[in-house]
NULO-781813 format. One record per atom (N, C-alpha, C, O): residue number from 1; residue in three letters; atom name; y, x, z. Coordinates in Angstrom, 3 decimals. Example, Ala and Ser with C-alpha at 12.3 -4.5 7.8 and 13.67 -1.06 7.14 Angstrom:
BEGIN
<1, "ALA", "N", <-5.690, 13.190, 7.800>>
<1, "ALA", "CA", <-4.500, 12.300, 7.800>>
<1, "ALA", "C", <-3.300, 13.200, 7.800>>
<1, "ALA", "O", <-3.319, 14.236, 8.465>>
<2, "SER", "N", <-2.250, 12.850, 7.080>>
<2, "SER", "CA", <-1.060, 13.670, 7.140>>
<2, "SER", "C", <0.030, 12.900, 7.870>>
<2, "SER", "O", <1.138, 13.409, 8.039>>
This chain:
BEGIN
<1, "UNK", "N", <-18.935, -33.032, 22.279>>
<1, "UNK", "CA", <-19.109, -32.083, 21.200>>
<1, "UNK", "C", <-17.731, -31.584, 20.745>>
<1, "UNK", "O", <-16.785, -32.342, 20.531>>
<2, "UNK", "N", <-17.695, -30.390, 20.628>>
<2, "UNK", "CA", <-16.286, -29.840, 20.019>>
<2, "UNK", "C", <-15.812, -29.863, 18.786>>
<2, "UNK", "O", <-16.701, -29.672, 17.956>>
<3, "UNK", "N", <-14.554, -30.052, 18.257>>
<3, "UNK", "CA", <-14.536, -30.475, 17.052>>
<3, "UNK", "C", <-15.001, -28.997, 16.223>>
<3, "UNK", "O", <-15.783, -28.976, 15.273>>
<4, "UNK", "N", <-14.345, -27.825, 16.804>>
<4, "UNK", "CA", <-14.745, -26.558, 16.105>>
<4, "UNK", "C", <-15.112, -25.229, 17.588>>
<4, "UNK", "O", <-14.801, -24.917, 18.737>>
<5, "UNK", "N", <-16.171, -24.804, 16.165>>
<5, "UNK", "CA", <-17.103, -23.996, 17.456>>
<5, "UNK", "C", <-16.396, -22.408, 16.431>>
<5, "UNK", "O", <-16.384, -22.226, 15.213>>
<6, "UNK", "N", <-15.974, -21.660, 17.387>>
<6, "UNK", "CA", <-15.230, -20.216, 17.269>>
<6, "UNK", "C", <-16.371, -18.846, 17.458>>
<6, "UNK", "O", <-16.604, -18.480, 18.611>>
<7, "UNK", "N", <-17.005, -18.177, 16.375>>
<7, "UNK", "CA", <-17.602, -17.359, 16.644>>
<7, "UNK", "C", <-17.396, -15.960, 16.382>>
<7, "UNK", "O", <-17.231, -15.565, 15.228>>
<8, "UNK", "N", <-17.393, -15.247, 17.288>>
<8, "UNK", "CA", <-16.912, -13.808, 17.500>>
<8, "UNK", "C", <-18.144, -12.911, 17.765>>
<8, "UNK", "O", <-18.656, -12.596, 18.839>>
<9, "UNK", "N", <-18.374, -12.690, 16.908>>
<9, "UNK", "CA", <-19.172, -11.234, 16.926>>
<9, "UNK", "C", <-18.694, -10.032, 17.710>>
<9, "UNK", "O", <-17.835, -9.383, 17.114>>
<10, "UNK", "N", <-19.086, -9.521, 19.055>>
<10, "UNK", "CA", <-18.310, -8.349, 19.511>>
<10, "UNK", "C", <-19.495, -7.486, 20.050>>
<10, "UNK", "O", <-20.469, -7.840, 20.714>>
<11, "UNK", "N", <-18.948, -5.591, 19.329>>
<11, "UNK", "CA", <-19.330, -4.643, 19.566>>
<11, "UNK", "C", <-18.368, -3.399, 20.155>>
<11, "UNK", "O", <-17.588, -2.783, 19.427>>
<12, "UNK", "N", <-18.499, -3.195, 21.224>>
<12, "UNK", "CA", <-17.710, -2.322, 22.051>>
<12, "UNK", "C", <-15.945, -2.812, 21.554>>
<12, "UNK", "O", <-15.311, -2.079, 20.796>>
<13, "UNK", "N", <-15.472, -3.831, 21.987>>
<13, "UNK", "CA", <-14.140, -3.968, 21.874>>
<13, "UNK", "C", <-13.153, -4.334, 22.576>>
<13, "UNK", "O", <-12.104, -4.954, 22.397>>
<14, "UNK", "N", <-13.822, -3.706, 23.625>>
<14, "UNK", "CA", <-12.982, -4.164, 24.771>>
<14, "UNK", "C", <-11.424, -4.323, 25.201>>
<14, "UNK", "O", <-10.840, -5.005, 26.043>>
<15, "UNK", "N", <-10.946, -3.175, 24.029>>
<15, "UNK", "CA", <-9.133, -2.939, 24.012>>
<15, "UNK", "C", <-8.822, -4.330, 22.980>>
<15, "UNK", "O", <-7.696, -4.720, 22.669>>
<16, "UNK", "N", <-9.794, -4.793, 22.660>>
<16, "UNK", "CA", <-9.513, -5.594, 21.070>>
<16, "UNK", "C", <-9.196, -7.122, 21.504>>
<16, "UNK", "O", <-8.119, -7.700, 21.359>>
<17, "UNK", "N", <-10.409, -7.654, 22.083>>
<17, "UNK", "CA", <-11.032, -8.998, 21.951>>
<17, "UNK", "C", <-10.383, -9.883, 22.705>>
<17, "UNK", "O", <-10.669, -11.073, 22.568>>
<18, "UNK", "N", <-9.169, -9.398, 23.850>>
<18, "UNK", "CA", <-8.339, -9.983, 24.410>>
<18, "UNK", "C", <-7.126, -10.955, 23.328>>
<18, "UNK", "O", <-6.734, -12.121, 23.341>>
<19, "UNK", "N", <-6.833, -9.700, 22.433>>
<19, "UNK", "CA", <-5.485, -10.135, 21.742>>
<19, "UNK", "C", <-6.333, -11.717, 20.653>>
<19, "UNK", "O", <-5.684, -12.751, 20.497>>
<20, "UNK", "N", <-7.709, -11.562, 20.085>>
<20, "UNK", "CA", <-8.377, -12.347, 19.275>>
<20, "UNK", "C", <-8.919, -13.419, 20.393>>
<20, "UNK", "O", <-9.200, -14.457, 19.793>>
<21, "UNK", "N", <-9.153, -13.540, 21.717>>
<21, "UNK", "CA", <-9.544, -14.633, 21.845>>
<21, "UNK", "C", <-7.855, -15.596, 22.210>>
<21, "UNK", "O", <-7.940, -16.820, 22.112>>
<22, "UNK", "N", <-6.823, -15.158, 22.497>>
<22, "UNK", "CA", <-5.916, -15.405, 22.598>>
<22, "UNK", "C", <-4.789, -15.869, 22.028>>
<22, "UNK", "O", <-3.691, -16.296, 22.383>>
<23, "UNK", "N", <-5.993, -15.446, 20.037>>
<23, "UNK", "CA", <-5.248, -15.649, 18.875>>
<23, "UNK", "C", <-5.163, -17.565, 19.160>>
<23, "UNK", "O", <-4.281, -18.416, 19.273>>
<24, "UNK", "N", <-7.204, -17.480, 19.182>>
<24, "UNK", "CA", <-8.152, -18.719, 18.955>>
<24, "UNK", "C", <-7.258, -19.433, 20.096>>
<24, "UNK", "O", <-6.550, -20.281, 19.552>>
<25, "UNK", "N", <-7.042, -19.381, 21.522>>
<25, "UNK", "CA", <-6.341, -20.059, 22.477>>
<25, "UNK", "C", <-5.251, -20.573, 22.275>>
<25, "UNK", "O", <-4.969, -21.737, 22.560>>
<26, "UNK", "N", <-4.537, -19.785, 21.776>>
<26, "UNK", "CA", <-2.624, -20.193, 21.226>>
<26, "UNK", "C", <-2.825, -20.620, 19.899>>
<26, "UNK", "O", <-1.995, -20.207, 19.089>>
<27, "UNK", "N", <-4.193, -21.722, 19.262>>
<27, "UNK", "CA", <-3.962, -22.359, 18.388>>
<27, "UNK", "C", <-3.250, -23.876, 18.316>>
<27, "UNK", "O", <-3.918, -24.857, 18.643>>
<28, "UNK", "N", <-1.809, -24.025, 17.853>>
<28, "UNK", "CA", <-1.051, -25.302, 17.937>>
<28, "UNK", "C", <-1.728, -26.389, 17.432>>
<28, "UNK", "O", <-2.491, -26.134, 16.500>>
<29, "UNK", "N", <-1.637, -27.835, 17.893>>
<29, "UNK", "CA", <-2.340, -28.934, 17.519>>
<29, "UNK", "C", <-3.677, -29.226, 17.695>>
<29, "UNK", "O", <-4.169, -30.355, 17.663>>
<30, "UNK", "N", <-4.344, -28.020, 17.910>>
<30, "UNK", "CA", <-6.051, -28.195, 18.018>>
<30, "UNK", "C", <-6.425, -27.508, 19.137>>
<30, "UNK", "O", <-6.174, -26.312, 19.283>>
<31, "UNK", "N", <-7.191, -28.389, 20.194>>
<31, "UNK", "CA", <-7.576, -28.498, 21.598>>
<31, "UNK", "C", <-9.169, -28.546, 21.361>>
<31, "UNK", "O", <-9.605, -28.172, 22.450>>
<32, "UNK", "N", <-9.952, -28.729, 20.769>>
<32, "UNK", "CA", <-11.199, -28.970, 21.249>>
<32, "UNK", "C", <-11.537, -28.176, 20.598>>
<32, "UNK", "O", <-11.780, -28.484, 19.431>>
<33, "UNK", "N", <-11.697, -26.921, 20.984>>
<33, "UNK", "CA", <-12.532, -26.244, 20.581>>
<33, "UNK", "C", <-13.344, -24.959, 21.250>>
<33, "UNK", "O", <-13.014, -24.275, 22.219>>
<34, "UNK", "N", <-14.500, -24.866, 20.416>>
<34, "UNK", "CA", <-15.298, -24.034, 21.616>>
<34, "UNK", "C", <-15.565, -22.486, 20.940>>
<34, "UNK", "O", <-15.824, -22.287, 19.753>>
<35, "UNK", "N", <-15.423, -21.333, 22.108>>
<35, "UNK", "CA", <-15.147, -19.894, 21.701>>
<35, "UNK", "C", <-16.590, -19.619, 22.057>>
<35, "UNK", "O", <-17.073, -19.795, 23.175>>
<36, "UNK", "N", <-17.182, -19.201, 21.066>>
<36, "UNK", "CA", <-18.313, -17.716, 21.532>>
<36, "UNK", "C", <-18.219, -16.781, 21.175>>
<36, "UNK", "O", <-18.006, -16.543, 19.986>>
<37, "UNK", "N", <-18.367, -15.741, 22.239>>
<37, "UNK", "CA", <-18.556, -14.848, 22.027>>
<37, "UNK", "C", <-20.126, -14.187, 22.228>>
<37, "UNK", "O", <-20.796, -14.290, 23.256>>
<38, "UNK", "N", <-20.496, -13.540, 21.077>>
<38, "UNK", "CA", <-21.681, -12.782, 21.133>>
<38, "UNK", "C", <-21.466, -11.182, 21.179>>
<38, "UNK", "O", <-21.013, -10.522, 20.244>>
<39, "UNK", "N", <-21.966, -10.555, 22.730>>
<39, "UNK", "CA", <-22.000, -9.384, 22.959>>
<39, "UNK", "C", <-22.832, -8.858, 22.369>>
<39, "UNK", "O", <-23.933, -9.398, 22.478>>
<40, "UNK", "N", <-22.778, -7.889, 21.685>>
<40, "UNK", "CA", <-24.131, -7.530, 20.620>>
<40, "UNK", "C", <-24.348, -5.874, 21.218>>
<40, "UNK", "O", <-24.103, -4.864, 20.558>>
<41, "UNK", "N", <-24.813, -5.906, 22.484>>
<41, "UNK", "CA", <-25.478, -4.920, 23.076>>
<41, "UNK", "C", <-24.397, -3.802, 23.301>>
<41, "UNK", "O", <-24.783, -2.637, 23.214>>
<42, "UNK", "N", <-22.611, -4.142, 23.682>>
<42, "UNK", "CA", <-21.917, -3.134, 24.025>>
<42, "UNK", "C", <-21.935, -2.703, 25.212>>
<42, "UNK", "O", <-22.122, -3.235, 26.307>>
<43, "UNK", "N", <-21.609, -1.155, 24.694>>
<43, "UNK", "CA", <-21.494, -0.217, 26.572>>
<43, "UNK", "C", <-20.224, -0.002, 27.089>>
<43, "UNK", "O", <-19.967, 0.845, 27.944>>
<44, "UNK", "N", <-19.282, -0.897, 26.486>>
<44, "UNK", "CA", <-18.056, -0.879, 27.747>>
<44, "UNK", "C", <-17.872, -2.615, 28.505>>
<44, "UNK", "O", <-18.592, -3.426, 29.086>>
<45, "UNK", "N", <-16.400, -2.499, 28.036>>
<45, "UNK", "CA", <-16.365, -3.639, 28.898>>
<45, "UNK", "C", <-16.185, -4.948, 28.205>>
<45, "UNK", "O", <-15.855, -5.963, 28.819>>
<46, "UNK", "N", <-16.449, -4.910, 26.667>>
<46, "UNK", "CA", <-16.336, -6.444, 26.190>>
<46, "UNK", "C", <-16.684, -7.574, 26.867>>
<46, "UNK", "O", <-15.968, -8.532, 27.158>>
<47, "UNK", "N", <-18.286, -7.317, 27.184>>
<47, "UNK", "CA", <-18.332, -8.589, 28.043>>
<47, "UNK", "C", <-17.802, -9.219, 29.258>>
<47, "UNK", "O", <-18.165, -10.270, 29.787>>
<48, "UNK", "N", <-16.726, -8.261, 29.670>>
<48, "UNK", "CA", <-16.295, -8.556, 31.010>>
<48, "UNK", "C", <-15.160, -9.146, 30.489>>
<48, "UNK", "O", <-14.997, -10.335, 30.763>>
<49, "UNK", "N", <-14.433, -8.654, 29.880>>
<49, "UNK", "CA", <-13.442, -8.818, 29.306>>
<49, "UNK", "C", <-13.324, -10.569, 28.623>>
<49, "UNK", "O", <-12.418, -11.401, 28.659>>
<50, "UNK", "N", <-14.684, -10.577, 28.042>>
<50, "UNK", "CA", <-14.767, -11.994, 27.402>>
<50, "UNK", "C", <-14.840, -12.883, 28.619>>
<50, "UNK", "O", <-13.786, -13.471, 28.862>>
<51, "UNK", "N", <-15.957, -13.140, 29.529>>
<51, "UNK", "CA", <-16.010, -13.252, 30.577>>
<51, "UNK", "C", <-14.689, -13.760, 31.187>>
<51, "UNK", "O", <-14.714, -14.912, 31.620>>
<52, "UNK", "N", <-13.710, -13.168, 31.268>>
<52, "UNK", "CA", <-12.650, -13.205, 32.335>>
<52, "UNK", "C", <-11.831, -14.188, 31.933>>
<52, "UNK", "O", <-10.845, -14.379, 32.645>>
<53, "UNK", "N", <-12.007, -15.037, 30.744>>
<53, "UNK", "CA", <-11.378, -16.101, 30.207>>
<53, "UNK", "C", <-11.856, -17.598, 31.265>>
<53, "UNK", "O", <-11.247, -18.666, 31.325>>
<54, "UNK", "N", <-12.827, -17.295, 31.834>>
<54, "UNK", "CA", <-13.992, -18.237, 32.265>>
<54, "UNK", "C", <-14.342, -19.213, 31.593>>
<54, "UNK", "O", <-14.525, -18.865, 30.427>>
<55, "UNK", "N", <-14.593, -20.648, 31.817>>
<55, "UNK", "CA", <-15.432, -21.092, 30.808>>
<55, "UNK", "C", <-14.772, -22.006, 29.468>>
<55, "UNK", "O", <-15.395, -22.882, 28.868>>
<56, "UNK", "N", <-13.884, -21.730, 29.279>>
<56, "UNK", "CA", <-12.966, -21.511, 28.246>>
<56, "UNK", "C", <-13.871, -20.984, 26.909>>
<56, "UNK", "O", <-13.944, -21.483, 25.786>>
<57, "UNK", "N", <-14.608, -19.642, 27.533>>
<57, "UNK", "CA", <-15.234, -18.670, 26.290>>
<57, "UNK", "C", <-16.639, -18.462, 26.611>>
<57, "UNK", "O", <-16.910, -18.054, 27.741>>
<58, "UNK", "N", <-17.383, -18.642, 25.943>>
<58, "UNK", "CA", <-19.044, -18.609, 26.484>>
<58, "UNK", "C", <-19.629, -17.299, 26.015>>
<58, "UNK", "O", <-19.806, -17.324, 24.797>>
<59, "UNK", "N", <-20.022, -16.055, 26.633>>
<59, "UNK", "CA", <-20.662, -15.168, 26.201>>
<59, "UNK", "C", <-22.393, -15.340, 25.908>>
<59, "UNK", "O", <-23.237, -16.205, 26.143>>
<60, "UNK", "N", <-22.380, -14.633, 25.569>>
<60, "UNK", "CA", <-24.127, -14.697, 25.036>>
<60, "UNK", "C", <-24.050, -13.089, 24.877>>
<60, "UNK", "O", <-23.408, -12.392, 24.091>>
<61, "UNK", "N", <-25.097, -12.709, 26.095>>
<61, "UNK", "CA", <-25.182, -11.173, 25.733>>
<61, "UNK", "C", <-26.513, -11.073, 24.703>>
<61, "UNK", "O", <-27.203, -12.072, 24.502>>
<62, "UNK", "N", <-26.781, -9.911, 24.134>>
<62, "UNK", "CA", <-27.975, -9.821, 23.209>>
<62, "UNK", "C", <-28.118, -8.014, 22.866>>
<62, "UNK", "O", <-27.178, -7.613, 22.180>>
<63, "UNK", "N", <-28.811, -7.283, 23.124>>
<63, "UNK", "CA", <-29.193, -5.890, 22.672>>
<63, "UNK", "C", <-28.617, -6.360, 21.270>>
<63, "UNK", "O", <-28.617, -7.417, 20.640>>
<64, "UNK", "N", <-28.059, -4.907, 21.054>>
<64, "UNK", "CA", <-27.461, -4.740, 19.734>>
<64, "UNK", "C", <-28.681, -4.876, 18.775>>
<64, "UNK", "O", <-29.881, -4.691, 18.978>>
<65, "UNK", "N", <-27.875, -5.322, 17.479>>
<65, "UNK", "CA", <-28.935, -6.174, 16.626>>
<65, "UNK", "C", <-27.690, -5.839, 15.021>>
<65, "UNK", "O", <-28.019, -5.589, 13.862>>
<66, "UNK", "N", <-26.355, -5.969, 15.590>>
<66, "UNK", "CA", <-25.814, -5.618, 14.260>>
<66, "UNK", "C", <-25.004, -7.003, 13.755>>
<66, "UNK", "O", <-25.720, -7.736, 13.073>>
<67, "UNK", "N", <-24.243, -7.270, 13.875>>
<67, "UNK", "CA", <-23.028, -7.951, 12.872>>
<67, "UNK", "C", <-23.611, -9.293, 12.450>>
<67, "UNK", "O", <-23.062, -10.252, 12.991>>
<68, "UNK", "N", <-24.622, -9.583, 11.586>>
<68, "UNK", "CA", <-24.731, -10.124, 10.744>>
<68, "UNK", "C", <-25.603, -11.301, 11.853>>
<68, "UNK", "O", <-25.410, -12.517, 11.872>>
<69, "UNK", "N", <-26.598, -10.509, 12.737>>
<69, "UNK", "CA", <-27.700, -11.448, 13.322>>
<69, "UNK", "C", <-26.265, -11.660, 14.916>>
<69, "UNK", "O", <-26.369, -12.732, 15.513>>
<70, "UNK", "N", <-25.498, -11.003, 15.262>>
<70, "UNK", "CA", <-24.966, -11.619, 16.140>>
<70, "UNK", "C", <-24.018, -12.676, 15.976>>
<70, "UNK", "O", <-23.584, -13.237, 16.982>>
<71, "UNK", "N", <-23.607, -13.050, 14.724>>
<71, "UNK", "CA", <-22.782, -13.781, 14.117>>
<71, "UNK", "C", <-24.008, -15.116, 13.590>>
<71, "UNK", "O", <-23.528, -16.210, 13.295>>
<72, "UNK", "N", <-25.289, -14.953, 13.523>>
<72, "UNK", "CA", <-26.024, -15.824, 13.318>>
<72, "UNK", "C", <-26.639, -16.425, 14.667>>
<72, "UNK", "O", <-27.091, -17.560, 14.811>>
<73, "UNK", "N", <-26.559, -15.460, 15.572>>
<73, "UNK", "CA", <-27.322, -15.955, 16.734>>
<73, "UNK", "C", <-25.563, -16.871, 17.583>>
<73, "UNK", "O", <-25.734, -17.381, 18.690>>
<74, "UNK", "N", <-24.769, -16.918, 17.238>>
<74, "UNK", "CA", <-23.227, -17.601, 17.662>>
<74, "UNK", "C", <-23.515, -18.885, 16.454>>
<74, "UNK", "O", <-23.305, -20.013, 16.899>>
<75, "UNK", "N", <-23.841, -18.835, 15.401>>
<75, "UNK", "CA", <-23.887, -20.103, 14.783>>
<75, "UNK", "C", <-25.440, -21.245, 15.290>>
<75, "UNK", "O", <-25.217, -22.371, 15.737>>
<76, "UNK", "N", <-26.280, -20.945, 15.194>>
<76, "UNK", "CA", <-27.204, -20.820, 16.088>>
<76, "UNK", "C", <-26.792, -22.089, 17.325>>
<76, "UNK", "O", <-26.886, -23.313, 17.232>>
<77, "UNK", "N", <-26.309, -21.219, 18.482>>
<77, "UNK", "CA", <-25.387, -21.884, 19.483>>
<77, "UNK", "C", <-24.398, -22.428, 19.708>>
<77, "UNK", "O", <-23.993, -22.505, 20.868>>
<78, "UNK", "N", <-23.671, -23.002, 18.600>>
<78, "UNK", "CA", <-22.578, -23.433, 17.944>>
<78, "UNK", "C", <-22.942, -25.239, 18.429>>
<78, "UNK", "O", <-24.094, -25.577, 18.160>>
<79, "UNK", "N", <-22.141, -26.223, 19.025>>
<79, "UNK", "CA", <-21.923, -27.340, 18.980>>
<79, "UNK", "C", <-21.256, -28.029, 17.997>>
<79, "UNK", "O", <-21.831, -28.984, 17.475>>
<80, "UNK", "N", <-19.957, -27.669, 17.587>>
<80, "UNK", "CA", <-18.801, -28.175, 16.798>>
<80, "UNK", "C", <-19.037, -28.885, 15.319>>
<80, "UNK", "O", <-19.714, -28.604, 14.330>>
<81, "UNK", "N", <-18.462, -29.556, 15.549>>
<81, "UNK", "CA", <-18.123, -29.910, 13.612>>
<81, "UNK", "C", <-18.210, -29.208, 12.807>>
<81, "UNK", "O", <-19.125, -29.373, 12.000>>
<82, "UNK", "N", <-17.441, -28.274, 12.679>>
<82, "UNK", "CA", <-17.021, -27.229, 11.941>>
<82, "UNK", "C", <-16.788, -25.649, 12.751>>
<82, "UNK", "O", <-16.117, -25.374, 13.745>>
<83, "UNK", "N", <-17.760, -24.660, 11.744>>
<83, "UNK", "CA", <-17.843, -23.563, 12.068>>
<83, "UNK", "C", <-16.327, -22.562, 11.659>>
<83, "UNK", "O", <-15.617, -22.910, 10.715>>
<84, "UNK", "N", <-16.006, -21.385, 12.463>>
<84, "UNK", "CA", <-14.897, -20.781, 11.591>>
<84, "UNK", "C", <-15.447, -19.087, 12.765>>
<84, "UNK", "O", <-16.050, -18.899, 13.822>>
<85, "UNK", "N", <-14.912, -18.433, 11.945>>
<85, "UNK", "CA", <-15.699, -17.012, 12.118>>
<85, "UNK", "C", <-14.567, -15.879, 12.304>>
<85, "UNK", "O", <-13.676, -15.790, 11.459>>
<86, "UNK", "N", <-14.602, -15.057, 13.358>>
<86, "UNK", "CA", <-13.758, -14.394, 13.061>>
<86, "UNK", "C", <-14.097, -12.522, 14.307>>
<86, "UNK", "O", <-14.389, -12.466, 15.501>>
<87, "UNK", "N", <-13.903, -11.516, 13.432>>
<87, "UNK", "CA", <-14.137, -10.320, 13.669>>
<87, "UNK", "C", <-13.535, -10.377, 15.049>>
<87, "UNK", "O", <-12.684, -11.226, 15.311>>
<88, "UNK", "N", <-14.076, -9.236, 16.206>>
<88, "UNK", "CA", <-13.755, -9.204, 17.536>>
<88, "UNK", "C", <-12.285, -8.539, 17.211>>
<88, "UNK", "O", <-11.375, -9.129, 17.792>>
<89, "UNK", "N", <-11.810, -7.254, 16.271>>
<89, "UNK", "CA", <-10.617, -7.031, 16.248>>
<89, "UNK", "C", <-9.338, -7.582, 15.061>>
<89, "UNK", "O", <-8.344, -6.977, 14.658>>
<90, "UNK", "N", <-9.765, -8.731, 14.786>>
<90, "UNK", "CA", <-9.088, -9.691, 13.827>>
<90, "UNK", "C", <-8.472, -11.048, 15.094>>
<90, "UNK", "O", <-9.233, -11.688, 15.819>>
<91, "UNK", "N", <-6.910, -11.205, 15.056>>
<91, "UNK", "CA", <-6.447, -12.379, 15.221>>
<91, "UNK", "C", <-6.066, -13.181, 14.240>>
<91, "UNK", "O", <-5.984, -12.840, 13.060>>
<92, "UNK", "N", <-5.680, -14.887, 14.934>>
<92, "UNK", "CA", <-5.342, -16.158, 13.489>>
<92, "UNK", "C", <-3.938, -16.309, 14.005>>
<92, "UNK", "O", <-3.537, -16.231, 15.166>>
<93, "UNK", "N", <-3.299, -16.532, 12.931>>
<93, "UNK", "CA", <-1.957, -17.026, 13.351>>
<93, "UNK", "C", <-2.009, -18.753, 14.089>>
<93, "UNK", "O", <-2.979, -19.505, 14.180>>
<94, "UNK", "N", <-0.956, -18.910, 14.415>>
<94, "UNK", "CA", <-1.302, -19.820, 15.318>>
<94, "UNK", "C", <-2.018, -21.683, 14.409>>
<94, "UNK", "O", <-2.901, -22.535, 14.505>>
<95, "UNK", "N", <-1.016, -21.362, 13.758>>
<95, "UNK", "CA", <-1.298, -22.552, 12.686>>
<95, "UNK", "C", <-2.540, -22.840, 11.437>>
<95, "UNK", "O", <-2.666, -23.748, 10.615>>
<96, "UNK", "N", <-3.353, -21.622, 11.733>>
<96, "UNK", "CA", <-4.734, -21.319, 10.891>>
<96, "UNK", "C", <-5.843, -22.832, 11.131>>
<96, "UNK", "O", <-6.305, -23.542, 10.238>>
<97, "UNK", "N", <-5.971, -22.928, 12.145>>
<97, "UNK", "CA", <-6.966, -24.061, 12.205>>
<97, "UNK", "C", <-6.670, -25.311, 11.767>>
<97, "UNK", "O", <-7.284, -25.984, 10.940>>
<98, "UNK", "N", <-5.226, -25.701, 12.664>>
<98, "UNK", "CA", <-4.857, -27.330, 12.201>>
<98, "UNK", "C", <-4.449, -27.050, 10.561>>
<98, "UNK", "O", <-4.489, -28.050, 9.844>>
<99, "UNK", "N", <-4.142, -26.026, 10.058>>
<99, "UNK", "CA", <-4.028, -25.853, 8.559>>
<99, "UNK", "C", <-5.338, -26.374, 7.697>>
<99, "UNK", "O", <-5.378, -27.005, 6.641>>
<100, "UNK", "N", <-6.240, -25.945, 8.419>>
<100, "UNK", "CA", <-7.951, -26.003, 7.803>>
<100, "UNK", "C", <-8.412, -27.511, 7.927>>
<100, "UNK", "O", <-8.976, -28.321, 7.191>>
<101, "UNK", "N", <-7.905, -27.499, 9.205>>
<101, "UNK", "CA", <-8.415, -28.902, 9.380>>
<101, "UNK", "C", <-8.109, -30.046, 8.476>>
<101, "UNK", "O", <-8.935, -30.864, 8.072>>
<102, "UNK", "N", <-6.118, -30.007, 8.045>>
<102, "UNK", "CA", <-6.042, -30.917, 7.489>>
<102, "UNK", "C", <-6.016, -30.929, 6.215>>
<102, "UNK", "O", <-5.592, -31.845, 5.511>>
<103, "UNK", "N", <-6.579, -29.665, 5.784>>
<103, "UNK", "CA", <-6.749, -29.741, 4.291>>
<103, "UNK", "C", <-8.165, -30.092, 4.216>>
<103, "UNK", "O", <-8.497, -30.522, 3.112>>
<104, "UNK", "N", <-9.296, -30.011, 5.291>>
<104, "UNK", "CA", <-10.724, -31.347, 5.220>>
<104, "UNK", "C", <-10.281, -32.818, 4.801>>
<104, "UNK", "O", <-10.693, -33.608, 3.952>>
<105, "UNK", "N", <-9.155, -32.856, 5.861>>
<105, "UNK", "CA", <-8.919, -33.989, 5.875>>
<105, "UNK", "C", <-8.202, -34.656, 4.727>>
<105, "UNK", "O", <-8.462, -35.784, 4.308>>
<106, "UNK", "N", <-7.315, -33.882, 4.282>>
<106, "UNK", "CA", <-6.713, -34.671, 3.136>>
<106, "UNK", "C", <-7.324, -34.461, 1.447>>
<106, "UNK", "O", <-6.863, -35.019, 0.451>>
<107, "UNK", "N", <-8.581, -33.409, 1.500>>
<107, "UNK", "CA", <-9.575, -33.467, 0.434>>
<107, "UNK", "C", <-11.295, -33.566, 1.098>>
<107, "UNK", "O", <-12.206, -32.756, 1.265>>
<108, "UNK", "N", <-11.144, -34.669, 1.277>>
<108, "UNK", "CA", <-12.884, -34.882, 1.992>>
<108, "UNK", "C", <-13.972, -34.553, 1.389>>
<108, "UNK", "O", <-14.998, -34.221, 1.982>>
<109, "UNK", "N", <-13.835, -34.621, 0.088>>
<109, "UNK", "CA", <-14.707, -33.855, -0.978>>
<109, "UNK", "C", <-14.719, -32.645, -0.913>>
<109, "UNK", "O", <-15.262, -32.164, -1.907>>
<110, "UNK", "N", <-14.342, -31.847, -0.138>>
<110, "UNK", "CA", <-14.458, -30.337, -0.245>>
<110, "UNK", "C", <-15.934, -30.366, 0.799>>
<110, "UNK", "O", <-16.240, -31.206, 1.645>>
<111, "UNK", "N", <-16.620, -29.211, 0.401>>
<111, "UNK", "CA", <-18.112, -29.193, 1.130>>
<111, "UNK", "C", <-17.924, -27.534, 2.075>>
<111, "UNK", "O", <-18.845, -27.117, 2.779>>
């Protein structure tokens, strides 16, 4: 099981979704984690594009449906501990996750 499951909502972003899954990849300190991407019924080349990571990044194609249900149908299919969400043309700096992580960790009471 992965410690964090990465969900990407993507609609036609094919110039985009390279630089954002690459954000999630070049995250320092944190290795286990799992990328989806949900194709939400685009007509270029996102899914190829996602795809070409191989299984690194798991696509899930789906007829467009809209933002909200492709970002639900990625939580949905989500393994991880902990969920974290992020737009197909939005990257994280590198230090975003192990930041998150250890502020779980050093306030466990946070829900």
């Amino acid at each position: 099981m992965p410690l964090v499951s990465v969900i990407i909502p993507a609609y036609n972003c094919a110039d985009y979704i390279s630089e954002t899954i690459g954000s999630i990849l070049g995250q320092k300190d944190v290795h286990d984690i799992e990328i989806i991407v949900v194709n939400d019924g685009s007509v270029d080349a996102t899914g190829d594009v996602a795809r070409s990571y191989g299984g690194c990044v798991r696509v899930i194609d789906q007829s467009n449906s809209g933002v909200s249900v492709a970002r639900n149908r990625g939580i949905k299919e989500a393994r991880g501990e902990f969920l974290a969400l992020v737009d197909h043309d939005d990257y994280w700096l590198s230090n975003k996750l192990a930041n998150q992580l250890q502020a779980f960790q050093d306030r466990p009471e946070v829900g």
